[in-house]
C-alpha positions as CSV (number, residue, x, y, z in Angstrom):
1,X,-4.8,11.5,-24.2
2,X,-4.5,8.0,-25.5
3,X,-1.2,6.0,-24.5
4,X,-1.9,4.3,-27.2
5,X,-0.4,7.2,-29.2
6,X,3.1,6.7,-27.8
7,X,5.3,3.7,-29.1
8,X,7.6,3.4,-26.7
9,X,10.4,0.3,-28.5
10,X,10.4,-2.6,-26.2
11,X,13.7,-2.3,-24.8
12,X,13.5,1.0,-23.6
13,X,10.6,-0.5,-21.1
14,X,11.9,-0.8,-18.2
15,X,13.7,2.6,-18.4
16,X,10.5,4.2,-18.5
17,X,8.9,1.8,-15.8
18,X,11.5,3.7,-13.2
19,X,11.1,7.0,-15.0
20,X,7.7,7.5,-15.0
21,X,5.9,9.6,-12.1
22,X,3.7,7.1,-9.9
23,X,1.5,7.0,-6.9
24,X,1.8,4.5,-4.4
25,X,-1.9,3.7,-2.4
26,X,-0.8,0.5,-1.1
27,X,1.8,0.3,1.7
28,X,2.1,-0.5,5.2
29,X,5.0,2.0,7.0
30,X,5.4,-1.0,9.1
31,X,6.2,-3.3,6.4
32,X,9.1,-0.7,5.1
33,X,11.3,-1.7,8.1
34,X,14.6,-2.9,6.7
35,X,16.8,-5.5,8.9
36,X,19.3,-2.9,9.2
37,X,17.0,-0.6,10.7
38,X,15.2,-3.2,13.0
39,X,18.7,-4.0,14.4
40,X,19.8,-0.5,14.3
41,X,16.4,0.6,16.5
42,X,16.9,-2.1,18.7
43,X,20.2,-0.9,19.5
44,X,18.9,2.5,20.0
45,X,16.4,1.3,22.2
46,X,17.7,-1.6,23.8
47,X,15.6,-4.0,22.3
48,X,16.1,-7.8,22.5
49,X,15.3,-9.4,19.1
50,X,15.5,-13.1,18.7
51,X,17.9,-12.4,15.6
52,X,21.9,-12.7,16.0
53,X,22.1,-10.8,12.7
54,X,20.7,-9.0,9.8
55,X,21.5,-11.7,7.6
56,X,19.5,-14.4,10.3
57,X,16.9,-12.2,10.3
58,X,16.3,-11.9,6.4
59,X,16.1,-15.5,6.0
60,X,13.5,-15.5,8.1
61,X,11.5,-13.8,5.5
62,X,10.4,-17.0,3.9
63,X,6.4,-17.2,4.2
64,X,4.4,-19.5,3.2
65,X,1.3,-17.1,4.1
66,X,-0.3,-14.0,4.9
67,X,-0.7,-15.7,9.1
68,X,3.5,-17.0,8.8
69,X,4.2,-13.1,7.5
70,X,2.5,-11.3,10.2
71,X,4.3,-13.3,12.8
72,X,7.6,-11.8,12.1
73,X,6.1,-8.2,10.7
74,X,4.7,-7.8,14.6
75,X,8.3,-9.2,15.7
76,X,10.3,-6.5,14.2
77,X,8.0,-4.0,14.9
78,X,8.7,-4.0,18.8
79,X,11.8,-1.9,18.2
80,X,9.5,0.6,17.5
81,X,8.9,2.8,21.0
82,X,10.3,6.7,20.4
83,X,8.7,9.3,17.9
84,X,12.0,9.5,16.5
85,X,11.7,5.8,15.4
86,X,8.6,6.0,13.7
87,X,10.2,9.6,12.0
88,X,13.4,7.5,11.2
89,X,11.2,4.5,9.6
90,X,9.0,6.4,7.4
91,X,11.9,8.8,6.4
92,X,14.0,5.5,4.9
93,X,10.5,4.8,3.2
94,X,10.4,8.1,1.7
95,X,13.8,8.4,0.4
96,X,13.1,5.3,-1.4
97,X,9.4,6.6,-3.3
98,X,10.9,9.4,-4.1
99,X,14.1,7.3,-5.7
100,X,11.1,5.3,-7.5
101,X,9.3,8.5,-8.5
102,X,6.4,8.1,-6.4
103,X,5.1,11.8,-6.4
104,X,1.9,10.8,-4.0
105,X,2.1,8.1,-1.5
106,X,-0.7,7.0,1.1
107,X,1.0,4.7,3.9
108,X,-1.0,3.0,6.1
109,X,0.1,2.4,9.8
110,X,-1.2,0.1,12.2
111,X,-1.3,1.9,15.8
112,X,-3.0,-0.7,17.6
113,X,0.1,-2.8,16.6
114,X,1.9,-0.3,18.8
115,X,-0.4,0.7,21.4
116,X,-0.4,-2.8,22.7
117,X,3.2,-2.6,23.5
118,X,2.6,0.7,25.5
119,X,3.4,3.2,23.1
120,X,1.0,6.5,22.8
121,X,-0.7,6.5,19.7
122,X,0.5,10.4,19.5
123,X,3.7,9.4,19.8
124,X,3.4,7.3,16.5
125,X,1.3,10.1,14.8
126,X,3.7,12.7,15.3
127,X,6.5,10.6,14.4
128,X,5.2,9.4,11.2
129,X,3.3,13.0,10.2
130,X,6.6,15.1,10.4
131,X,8.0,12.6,7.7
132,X,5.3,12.9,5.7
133,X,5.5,17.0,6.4
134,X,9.4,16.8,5.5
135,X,8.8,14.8,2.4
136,X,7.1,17.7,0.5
137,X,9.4,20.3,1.6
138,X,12.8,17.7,0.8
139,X,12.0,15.5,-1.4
140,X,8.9,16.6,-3.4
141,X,6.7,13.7,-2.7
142,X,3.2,14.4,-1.3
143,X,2.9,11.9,1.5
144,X,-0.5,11.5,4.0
145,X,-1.6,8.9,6.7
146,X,-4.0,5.8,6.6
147,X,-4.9,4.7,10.2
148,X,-5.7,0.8,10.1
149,X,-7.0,-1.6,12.5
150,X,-6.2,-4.9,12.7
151,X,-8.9,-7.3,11.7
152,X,-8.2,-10.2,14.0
153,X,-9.0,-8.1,16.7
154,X,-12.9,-6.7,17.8
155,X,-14.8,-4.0,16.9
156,X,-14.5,-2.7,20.2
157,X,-11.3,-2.1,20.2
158,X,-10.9,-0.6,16.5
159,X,-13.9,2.1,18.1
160,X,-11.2,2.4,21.0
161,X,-8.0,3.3,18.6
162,X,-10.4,5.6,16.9
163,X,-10.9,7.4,20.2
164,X,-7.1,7.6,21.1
165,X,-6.2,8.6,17.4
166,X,-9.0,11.6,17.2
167,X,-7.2,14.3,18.6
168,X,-4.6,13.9,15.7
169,X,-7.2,13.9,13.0
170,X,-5.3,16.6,11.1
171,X,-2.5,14.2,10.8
172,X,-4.1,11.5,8.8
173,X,-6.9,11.2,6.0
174,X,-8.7,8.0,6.4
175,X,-9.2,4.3,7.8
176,X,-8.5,0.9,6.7
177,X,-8.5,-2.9,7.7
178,X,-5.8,-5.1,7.6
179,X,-4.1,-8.1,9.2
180,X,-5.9,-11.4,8.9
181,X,-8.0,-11.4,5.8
182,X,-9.8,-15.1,6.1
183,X,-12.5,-15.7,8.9
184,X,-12.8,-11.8,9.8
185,X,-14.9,-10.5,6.8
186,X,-15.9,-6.5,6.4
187,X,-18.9,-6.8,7.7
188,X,-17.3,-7.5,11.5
189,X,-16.0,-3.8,11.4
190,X,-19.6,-2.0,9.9
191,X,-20.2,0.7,12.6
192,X,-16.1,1.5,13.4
193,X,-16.8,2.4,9.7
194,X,-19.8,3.9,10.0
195,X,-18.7,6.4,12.3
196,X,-15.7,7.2,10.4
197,X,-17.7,8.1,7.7
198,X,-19.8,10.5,9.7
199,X,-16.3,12.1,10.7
200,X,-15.4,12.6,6.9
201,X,-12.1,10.1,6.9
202,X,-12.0,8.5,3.6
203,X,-12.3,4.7,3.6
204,X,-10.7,1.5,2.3
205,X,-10.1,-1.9,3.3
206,X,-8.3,-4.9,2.5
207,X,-10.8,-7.6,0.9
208,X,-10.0,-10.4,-2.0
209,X,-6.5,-11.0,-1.1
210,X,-7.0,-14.5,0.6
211,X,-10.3,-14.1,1.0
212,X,-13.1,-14.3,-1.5
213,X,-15.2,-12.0,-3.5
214,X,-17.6,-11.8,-1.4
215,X,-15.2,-10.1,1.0
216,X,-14.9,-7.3,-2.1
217,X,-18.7,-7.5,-2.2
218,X,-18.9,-6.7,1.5
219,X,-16.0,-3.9,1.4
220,X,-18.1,-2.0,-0.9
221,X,-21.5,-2.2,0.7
222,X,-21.3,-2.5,3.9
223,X,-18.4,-1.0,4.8
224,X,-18.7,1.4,1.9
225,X,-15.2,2.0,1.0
226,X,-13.7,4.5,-2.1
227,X,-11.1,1.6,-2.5
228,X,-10.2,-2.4,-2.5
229,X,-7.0,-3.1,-0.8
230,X,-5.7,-6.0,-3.2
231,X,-8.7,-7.6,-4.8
232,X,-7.5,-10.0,-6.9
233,X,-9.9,-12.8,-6.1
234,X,-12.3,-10.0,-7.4
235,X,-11.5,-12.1,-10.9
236,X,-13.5,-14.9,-9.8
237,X,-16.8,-13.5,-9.9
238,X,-18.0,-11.7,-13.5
239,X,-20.5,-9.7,-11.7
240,X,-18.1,-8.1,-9.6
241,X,-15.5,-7.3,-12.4
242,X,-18.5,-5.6,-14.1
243,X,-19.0,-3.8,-11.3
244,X,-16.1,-2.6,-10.3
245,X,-14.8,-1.5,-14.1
246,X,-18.4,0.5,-14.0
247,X,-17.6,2.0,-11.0
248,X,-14.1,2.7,-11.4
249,X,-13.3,1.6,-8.0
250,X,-9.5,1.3,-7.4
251,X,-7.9,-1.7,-6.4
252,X,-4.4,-1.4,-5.3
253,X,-3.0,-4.7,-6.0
254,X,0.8,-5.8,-4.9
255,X,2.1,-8.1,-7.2
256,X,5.8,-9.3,-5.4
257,X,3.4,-9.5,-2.2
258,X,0.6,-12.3,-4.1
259,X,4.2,-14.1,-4.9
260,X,5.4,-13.9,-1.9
261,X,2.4,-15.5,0.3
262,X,1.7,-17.9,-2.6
263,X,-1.7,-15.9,-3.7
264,X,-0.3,-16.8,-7.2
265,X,2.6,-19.6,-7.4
266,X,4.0,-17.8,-10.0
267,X,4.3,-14.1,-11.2
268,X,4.2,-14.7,-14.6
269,X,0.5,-16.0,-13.7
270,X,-0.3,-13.1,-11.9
271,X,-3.9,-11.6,-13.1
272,X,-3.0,-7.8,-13.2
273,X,-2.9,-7.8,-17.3
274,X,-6.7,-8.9,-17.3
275,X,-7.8,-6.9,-14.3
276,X,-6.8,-3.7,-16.7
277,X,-8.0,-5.3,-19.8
278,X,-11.6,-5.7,-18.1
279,X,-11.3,-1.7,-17.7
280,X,-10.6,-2.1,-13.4
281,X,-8.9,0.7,-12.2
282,X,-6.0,-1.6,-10.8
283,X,-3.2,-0.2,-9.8
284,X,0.7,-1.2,-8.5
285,X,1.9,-1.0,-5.2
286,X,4.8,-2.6,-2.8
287,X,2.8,-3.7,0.5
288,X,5.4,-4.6,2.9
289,X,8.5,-3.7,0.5
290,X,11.2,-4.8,3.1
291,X,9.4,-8.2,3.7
292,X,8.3,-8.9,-0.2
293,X,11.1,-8.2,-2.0
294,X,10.8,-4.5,-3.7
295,X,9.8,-1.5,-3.6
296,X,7.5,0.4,-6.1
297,X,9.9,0.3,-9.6
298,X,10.9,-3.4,-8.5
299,X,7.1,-4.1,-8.3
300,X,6.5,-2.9,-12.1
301,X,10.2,-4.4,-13.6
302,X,9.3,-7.8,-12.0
303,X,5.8,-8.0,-12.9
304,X,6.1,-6.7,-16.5
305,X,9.1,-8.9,-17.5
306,X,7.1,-12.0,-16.1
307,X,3.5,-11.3,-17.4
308,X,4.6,-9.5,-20.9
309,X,2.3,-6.0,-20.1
310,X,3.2,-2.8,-22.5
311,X,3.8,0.4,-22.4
312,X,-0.1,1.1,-22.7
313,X,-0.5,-1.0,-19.5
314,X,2.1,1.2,-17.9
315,X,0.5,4.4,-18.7
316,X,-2.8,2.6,-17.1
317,X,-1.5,1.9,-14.1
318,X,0.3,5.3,-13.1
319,X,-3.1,6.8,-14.7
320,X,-5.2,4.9,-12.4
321,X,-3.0,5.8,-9.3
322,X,-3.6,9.4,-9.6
323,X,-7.1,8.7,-10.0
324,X,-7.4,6.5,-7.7
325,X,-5.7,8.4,-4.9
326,X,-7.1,11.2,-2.6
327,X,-6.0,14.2,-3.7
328,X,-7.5,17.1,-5.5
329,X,-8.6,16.8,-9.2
330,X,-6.2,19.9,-9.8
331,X,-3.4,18.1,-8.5
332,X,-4.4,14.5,-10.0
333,X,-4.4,16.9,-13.4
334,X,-0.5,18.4,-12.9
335,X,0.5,14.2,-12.0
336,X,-1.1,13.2,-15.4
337,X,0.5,16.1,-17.3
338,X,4.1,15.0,-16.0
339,X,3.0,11.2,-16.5
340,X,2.4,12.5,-20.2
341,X,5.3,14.6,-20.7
342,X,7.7,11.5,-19.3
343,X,6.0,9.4,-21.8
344,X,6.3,11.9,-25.0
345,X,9.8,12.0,-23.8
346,X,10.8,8.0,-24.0
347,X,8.2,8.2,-27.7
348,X,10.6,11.0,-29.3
349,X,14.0,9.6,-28.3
């Protein structure tokens, strides 16, 4: 199919932006944790927060990088303790996809971010797994689990969150890296990686958000991951771009997230437009939607009014999410028909 055969009229853009069926590959369950909730748990749990109110709290969300962010993302997450909680959280999340038409989702979770307050990593599996279960039967989204370890700490203890988490390797499809990008390159975390790939868990990692292409380089072979977590520096090397276009390795950039930690200084200078037009198999996502301002459909209406993309970019980028998520061809297949079907629709009317 060629989007290029729909012409969808300009104002009927951002109709179709929200309507279309999309897969998120980008976001951190953490990072979905709304002030009302984060008061709301701590209530529950009787959790001190150094926050008189929901409204103190959200203007605290003003970063002025990724280090600034993480200081108050680990903050709210210490209301976090019950499997309920972690159910609750990544139920609100859920709700929301499915509201943007997010048929397949892949949410990361950090459990070292938990585990080092004293809360069982099963607890947080279990929590966040029987969401993702109750998605598909209630709300028709096809949800899985990305276990993370946090770069800024060792090796050693991403192989000793890999222990804990094994038992529960039913409930979740792969690994990442995350946290501070810039002075803990890919390369720290090669045999945690290593032996995830002997255990069959697919792999990605964050690389080229701060950091530079080299990062990307070193995601891909050392590390050998099936995806680059943001990659937008990945622009400032030609060799890369023409590898990663060859390739078709996804990158699952999050455009309101580059705003908000000042990887760009301004949206309508954000890169996405010629990552696609260089054939990259970019991709939309929301990051930390309760910290950078929007969720999936905010992510697209933003960045297309600010950057001027089309309907042809659109198809792209739901397109690529599909392909670039793990799940079967036979089910990437059924996405792309209804992607096709909601475009023919907007075309005709």
């Amino acid at each position: 199919m060629n989007p290029h055969d729909f012409k969808i009229p300009a104002d009927r853009l951002p109709e179709l932006l929200c309507a279309m069926p999309k897969a998120e590959l980008h976001m951190h369950i953490e990072g979905s944790l709304e002030p009302e909730l984060i008061f709301a748990l701590a209530q529950r749990n009787g959790v001190v927060i150094p926050y008189a109110s929901v409204e103190e709290l959200r203007q605290a969300y003003a970063f002025t990088n990724l280090q600034s962010f993480l200081d108050i993302y680990y903050a709210g997450a210490s209301v976090l303790l019950h499997e309920q909680d972690f159910y609750d959280m990544a139920w609100a999340y859920l709700e929301r996809a499915a509201a943007d038409n997010v048929l397949r989702t892949e949410m990361f979770f950090d459990p070292q971010t938990h585990t080092a307050r004293g809360v069982d990593v099963k607890v947080v599996i279990d929590g966040l797994h029987r969401a993702c279960v109750d998605a598909e039967a209630k709300l028709g989204v096809s949800a899985a689990l990305i276990l993370c370890f946090l770069r800024h700490l060792s090796e050693e203890e991403a192989f000793e969150t890999l222990e804990q988490a094994l038992p529960y390797r039913d409930k979740f499809i792969g690994v990442g890296l995350d946290s501070s990008e810039v002075g803990h390159p890919p390369e720290k975390f090669a045999k945690v990686f290593a032996r995830c790939r002997e255990l069959g868990l697919h792999l990605v990692a964050h690389a080229g958000e701060e950091g530079p292409p080299a990062y990307v380089w070193s995601a891909l072979d050392v590390l050998q991951v099936e995806r680059i977590d943001h990659g937008v520096q990945s622009a400032k090397d030609p060799a890369l771009m023409a590898r990663l276009a060859k390739e078709r390795i996804p990158l699952t950039v999050c455009p309101l997230s580059n705003l908000k930690l000042c990887v760009f200084p301004d949206l309508k200078e954000h890169n996405l437009g010629t990552l696609l037009d260089a054939g990259l198999a970019a991709t939309v996502n929301s990051d930390d939607p309760a910290y950078f301002g929007g969720y999936m459909n905010e992510n697209f209406l933003q960045t297309f009014a600010a950057t001027g993309l089309t309907a042809q970019h659109a198809w792209q980028l739901a397109a690529n999410s599909f392909e670039g998520s793990f799940i079967d061809d036979a089910a990437k297949a059924r996405y792309i028909e209804r992607l096709n079907e909601t475009f023919a629709r907007f075309a005709a009317a």
